[in-house]
N, C-alpha and C positions, 0 to 999 in steps of 0.2 A: 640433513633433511632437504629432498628437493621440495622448491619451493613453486605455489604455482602463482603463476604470472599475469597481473592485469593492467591492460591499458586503460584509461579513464575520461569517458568523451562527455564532455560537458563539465562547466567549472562554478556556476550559479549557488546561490542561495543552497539548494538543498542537496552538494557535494561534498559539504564540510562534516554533515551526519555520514555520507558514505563509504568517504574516504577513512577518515576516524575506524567506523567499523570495520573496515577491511583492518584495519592497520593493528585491530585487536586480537586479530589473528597470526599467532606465530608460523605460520603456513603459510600466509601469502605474502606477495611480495607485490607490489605497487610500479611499476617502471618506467612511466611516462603519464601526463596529462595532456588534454586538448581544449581548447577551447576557442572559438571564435573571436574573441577578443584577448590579445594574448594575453594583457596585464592580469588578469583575470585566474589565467591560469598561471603565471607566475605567483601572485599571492597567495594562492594555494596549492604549489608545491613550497615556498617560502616557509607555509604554515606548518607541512606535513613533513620537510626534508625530502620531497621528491627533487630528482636532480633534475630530469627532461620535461620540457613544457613546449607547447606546438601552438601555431595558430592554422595548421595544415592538417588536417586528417590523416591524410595517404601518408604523409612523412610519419607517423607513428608507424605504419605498415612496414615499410619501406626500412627503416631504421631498429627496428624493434621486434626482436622475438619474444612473445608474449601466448600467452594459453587462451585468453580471455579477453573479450570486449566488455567494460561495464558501460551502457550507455546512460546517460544524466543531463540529456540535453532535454528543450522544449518537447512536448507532444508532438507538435505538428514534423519532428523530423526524427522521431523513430527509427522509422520507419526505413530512411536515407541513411542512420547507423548501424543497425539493422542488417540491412542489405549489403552494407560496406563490410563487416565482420566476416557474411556467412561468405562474400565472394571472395576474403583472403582465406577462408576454412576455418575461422576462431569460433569458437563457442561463445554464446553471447546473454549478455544479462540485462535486459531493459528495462525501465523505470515506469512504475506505473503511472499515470495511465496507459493502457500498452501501446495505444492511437487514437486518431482522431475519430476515426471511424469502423465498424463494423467488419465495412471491406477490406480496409486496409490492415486493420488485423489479422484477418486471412491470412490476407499476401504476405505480412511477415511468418507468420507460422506455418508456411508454404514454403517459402524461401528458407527457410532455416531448414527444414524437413526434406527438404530437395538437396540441398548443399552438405548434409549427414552431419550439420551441429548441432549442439544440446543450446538450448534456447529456455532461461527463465525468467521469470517476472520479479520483480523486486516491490514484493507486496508485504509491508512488515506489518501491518496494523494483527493480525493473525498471530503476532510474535509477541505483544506487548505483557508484558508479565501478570499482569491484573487478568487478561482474556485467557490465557492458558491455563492461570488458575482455574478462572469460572469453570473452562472446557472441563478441566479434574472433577468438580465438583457435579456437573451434570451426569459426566459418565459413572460416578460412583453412586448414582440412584439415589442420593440425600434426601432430594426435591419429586424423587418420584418422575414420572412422565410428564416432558414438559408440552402443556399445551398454546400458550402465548407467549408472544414475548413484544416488548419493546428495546430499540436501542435508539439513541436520542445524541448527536452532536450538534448541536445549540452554544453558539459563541457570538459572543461583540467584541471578539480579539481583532487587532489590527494586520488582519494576515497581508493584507495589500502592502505595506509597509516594507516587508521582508522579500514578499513577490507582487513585484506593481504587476506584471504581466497576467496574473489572475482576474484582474477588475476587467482587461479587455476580450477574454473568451465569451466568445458566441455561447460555448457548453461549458458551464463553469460548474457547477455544487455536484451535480450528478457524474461527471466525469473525475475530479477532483478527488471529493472526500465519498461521494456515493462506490466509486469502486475499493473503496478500505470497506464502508457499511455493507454491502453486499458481501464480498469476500469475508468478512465475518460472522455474518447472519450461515454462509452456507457452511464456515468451519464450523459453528457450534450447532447445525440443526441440518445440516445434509444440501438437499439440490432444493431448488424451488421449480413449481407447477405452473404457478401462474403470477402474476403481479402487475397492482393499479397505481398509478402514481400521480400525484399533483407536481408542479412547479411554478413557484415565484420569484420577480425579481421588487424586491422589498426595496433595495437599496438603488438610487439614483443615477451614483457613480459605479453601478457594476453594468455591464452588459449583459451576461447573460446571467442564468436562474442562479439565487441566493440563499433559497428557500426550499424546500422538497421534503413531501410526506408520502411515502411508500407503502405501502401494503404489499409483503408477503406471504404467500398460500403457499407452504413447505411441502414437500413431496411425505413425508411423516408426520403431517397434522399439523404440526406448529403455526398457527399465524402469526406472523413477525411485522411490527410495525416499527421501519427503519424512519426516525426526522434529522434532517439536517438542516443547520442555518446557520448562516455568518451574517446576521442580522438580530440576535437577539441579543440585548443587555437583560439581564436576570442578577436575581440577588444574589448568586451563588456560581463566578464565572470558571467554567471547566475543563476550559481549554487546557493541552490538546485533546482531552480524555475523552471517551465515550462511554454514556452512561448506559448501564440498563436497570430492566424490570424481567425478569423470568421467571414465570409461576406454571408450577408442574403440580400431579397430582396428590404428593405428600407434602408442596409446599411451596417454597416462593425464592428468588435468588436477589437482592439486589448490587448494583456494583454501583457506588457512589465518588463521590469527587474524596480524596487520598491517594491513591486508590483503595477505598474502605470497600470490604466485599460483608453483605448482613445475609447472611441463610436464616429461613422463618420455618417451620414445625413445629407441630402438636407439640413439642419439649420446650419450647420459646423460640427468640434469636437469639443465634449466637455472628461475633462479627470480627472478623481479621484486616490486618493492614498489610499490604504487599508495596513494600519498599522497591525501588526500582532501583539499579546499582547508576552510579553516578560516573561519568566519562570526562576529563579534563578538556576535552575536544565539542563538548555539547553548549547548545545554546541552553539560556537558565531556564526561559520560558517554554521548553520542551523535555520534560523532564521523564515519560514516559515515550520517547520514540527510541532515543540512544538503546536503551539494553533490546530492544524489538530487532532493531536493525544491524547490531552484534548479533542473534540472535539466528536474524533471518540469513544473514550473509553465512554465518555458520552452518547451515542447511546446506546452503547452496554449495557451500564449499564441499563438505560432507558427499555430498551427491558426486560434486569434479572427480573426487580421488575414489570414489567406489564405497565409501563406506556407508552410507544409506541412502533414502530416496530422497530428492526435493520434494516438498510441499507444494511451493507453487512455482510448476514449471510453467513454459509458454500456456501447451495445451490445458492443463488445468484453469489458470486466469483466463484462460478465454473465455472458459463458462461463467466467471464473472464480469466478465467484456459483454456476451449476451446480455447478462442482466442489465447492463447501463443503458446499451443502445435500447433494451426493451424498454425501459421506463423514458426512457425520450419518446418514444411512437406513442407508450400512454400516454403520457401529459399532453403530447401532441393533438392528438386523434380521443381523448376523455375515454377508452375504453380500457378493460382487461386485457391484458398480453397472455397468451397461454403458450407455454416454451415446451416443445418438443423433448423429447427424449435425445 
């Protein structure tokens, strides 16, 4: 079985979920890591039995035939990964968020579209086994037409902890966890029209916004109210999960902390448990991203070898790239965003 080949830029906190999933695939193969700081990336090739680890970029190029860029460094250098992939000709997989800004997202999916490689986003929240279900359940008309929805990630988990580098973003909630919230408002309800957005920074030690309540106006009616905060202590803490409320015209969806999913109809509720498969390689306190991100990486892979499409390529996530940077100009400017076709 040829195997396809990936190099692995960036070595941080949130490499051990991706490595992991790669590696739960009997199709790829792993070849090299990089990282900035070598020890870093030695610890996790130690972790995974990767044998090659760089603190050079160009030297993975240089040294290594490989199919695939995954990129898993900071935001602010993408973009600089990015661009290094598409001018050795590799296909490239970036980690969301896709950049810091607007523009520069362009520019990546410019360069990658000029240079003839396949460019995707590494966006799992879409993947998580609790949301797929709901997807099932909307589309099979249980709930009837849905015309509202909420989804709500509300936390006083100590994410700084794990990434200190989150407390010093200038754009932090909405860049962050708003492009999962977005990108899953449009899986389960289509594009969006328009959208109003507030931003607070609640917490002291954060810089930028900690807080954000969203209002979207769906291109199919639905108004979706996305909240996010990593500032609430609540009696009932749901991290990493996101919760909803989805009421359609025979009924109502909710997905609650288990992941418990309760469908409401004129027959009562009825209510299921979606177990999420467990990965020897997962942090404990993230117990629905592992199978997401198996998940998502199997897509993408699927997509590599011809067997179906990606979900979320470059240019798809960029439609939820618009959505971020629009709700920063809301919150900015207190107005409606109204998003083009």
């Amino acid at each position: 079985m040829k195997k396809v080949r990936i190099a692995v830029f960036g070595c941080g906190f949130w490499s051990q979920f991706q490595i992991g999933g790669w590696l739960e695939l009997p199709e790829v193969e792993i070849v090299a890591l990089y990282n900035r700081t070598l020890s870093r990336a030695q610890d996790k090739a130690k972790q995974f039995g990767i044998q090659h680890y760089y603190d050079d970029a160009e030297a993975v190029f240089r040294n290594h035939d490989f199919d695939v860029a995954d990129v898993i460094t900071d935001v602010d250098t993408h973009c600089q990964f990015v661009e290094m992939a598409a001018r050795h000709g590799k296909d490239v997989i970036c980690q969301k968020p896709m950049a810091p800004s607007f523009e520069i997202a362009q520019r990546m999916l410019g360069v990658c579209r000029e240079a003839g490689v396949r460019y995707y986003v590494h966006e799992n929240y879409r993947w998580q086994p609790q949301i797929r279900r709901v997807k099932q359940i909307l589309d099979s008309g249980e709930i009837g037409e849905p015309f509202r929805a909420r989804t709500a990630f509300n936390t006083a988990y100590p994410v700084f902890d794990n990434q200190p580098f989150l407390a010093e973003l200038e754009q932090f909630a909405i860049t962050d966890q708003g492009s999962h919230q977005f990108d899953v408002c449009r899986f389960l309800f289509g594009q969006v029209s328009s959208l109003y957005c507030r931003a607070q920074t609640v917490n002291r030690g954060v810089k930028g916004e900690d807080v954000v309540t969203t209002v979207l106006q769906m291109k199919n009616g639905v108004v979706c109210t996305s909240e996010i905060s990593f500032a609430s202590l609540l009696e009932r803490e749901a991290f990493p999960q996101t919760l909803m409320l989805i009421e359609g015209s025979l009924g109502s969806l909710r997905l609650d902390i288990g992941p418990e999913i309760r469908v409401t109809t004129k027959e009562g509720t009825r209510c299921e448990t979606v177990t999420p498969q467990r990965y020897r390689w997962q942090h404990l306190d993230y117990k629905v991203e592992p199978p997401s991100i198996v998940s998502c990486n199997r897509n993408i892979l699927d997509d590599l070898v011809g067997r179906a499409k990606a979900e979320t390529t470059g240019e798809d996530n960029f439609k939820t790239v618009t959505l971020v940077f629009s709700a920063y100009e809301s919150a900015r400017n207190n107005c409606v965003i109204h998003l083009s076709d």
